[in-house]
VOGU-3710 file (C-alpha; in Angstrom, 3 decimals, decimal comma):
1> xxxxxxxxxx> 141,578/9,818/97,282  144,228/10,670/99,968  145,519/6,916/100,338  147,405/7,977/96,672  149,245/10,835/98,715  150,110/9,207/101,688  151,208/6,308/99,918  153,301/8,610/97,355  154,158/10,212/100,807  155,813/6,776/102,318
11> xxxxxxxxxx> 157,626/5,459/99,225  159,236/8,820/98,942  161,684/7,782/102,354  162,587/4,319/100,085  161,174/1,519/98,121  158,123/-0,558/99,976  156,564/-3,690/99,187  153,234/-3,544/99,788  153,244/-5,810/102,767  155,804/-3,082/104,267
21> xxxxxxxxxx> 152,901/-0,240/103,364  150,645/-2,254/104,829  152,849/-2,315/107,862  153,292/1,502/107,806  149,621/1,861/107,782  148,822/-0,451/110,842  151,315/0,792/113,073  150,862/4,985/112,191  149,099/6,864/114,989  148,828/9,629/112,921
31> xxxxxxxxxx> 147,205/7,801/109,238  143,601/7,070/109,627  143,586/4,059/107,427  143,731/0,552/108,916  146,418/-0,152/106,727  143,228/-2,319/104,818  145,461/-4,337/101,822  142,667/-4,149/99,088  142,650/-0,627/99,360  146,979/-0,065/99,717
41> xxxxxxxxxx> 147,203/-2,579/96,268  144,464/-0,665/94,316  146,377/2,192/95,201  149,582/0,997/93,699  148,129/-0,654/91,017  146,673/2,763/90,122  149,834/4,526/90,584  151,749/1,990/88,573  149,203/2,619/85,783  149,679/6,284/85,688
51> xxxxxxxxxx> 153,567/6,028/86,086  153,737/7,146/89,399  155,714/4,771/90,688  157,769/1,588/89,557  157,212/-2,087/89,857  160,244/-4,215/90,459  160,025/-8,070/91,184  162,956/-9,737/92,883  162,946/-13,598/92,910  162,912/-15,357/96,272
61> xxxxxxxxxx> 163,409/-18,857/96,681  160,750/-21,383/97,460  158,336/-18,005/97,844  156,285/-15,942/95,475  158,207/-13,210/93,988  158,532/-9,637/96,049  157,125/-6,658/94,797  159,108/-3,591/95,222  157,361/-0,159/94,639  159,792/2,897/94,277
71> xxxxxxxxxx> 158,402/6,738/93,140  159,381/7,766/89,638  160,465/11,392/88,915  156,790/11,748/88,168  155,921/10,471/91,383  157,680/13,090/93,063  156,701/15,826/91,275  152,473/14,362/92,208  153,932/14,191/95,516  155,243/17,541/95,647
81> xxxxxxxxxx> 152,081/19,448/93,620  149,946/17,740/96,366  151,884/19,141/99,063  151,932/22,733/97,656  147,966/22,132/96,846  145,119/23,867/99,169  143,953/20,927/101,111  140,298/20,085/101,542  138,670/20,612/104,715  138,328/17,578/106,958
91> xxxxxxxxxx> 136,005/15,243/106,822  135,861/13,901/110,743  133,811/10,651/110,869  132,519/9,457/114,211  131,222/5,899/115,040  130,120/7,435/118,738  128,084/10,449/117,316  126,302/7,851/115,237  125,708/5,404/118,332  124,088/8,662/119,538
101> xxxxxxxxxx> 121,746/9,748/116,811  119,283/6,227/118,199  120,421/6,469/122,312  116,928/7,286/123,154  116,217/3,473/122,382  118,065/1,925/125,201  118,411/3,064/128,916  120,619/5,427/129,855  122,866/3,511/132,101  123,838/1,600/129,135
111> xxxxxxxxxx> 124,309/5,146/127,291  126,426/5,816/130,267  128,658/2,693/130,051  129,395/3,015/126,459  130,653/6,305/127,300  132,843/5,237/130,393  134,221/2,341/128,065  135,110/5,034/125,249  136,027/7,553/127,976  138,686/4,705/128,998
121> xxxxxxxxxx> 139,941/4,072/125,375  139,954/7,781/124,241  142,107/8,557/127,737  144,885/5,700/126,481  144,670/7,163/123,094  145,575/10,336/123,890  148,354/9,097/126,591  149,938/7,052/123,877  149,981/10,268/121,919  151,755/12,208/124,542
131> xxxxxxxxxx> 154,180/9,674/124,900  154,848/9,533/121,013  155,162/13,413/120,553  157,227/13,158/124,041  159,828/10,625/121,937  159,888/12,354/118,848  160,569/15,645/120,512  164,438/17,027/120,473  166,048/16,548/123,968  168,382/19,653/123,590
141> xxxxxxxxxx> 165,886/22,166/121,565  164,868/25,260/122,549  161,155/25,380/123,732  158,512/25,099/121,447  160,811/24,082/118,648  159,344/20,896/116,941  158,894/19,347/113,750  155,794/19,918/111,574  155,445/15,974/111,976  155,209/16,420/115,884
151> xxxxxxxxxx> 153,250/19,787/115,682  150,489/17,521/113,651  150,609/15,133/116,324  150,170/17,911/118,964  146,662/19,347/116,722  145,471/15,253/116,921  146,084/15,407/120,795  143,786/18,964/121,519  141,211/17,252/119,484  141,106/14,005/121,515
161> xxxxxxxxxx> 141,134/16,260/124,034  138,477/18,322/123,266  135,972/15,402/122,071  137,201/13,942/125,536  135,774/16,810/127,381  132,841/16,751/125,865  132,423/13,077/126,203  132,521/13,778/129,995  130,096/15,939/129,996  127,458/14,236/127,998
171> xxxxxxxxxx> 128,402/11,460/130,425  126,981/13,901/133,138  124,493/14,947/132,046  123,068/11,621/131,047  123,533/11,297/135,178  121,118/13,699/135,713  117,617/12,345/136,404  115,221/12,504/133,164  112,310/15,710/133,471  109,553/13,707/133,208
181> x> 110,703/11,310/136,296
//
């Protein structure tokens, strides 16, 4: 399960609590995890278990007790044999394709409008991209000199892109008046 390697991934910057992973999570543009906590503390628990990582509680006062997960030497090596593995091919999920497989059972004006709504959000999505890869671009590099992180964002953008496109076109053809009208 990938959330192992991404989480291996984060901790290897610094020591997280959990809360702090779950932070990471929520606020990544590029992680496709919700940042969901029963998943990031099965995780850690698992990684704890195989000695992955370390589990060190500091004392608060008048709170529970804060959980500090840091990689072992072990850790990093899992971290690194991951990166140097072949990786899988992707696995692309789509809650809009699956809207679509049962369209035929509503009108399609309102086939339309879910489109324009996800048209909307997809168009934002990818604008808030730009502006990311924009920021995290040098100011004083030479053209087309990036970092792999930015280059990865730039491969999520041409998708969005690409599904966009394709959005707008189902969108026009669902315009188009029905054969047997």
């Amino acid at each position: 399960m990938l959330i192992k390697q991404v989480i291996l991934g984060l901790l290897s910057a610094g020591s997280l609590t959990g809360y702090d992973l779950k932070k990471r999570f929520s606020n990544s543009l590029m992680l496709p995890w919700s940042g969901n906590s029963n998943q990031i503390y099965k995780a850690l628990l698992e990684l704890h278990e195989q000695g992955l990582v370390t589990l060190e509680e500091q004392q608060q006062a008048n709170k529970p007790p804060r959980k500090l997960y840091s990689l072992t030497p072990k850790g990093h090596q899992a971290l690194r044999d991951w990166l140097q593995s072949t990786p899988e091919l992707p696995q692309f999920q789509s809650p809009l394709l699956l809207q679509l497989l049962w369209a035929d059972q509503v009108e399609r004006s309102a086939s339309r409008d879910v489109l324009d709504k996800y048209e909307a959000e997809l168009s934002e999505h990818v604008a808030m991209l730009r502006e990311y890869v924009r920021r995290q671009a040098p100011s004083t590099s030479a053209v087309g000199e990036h970092s792999i992180a930015v280059s990865a964002m730039q491969h999520w953008i041409t998708l969005y892109e690409f599904h966009l496109d394709w959005v707008r076109r189902l969108r026009d053809v669902l315009s188009l008046p029905k054969e047997d009208e």
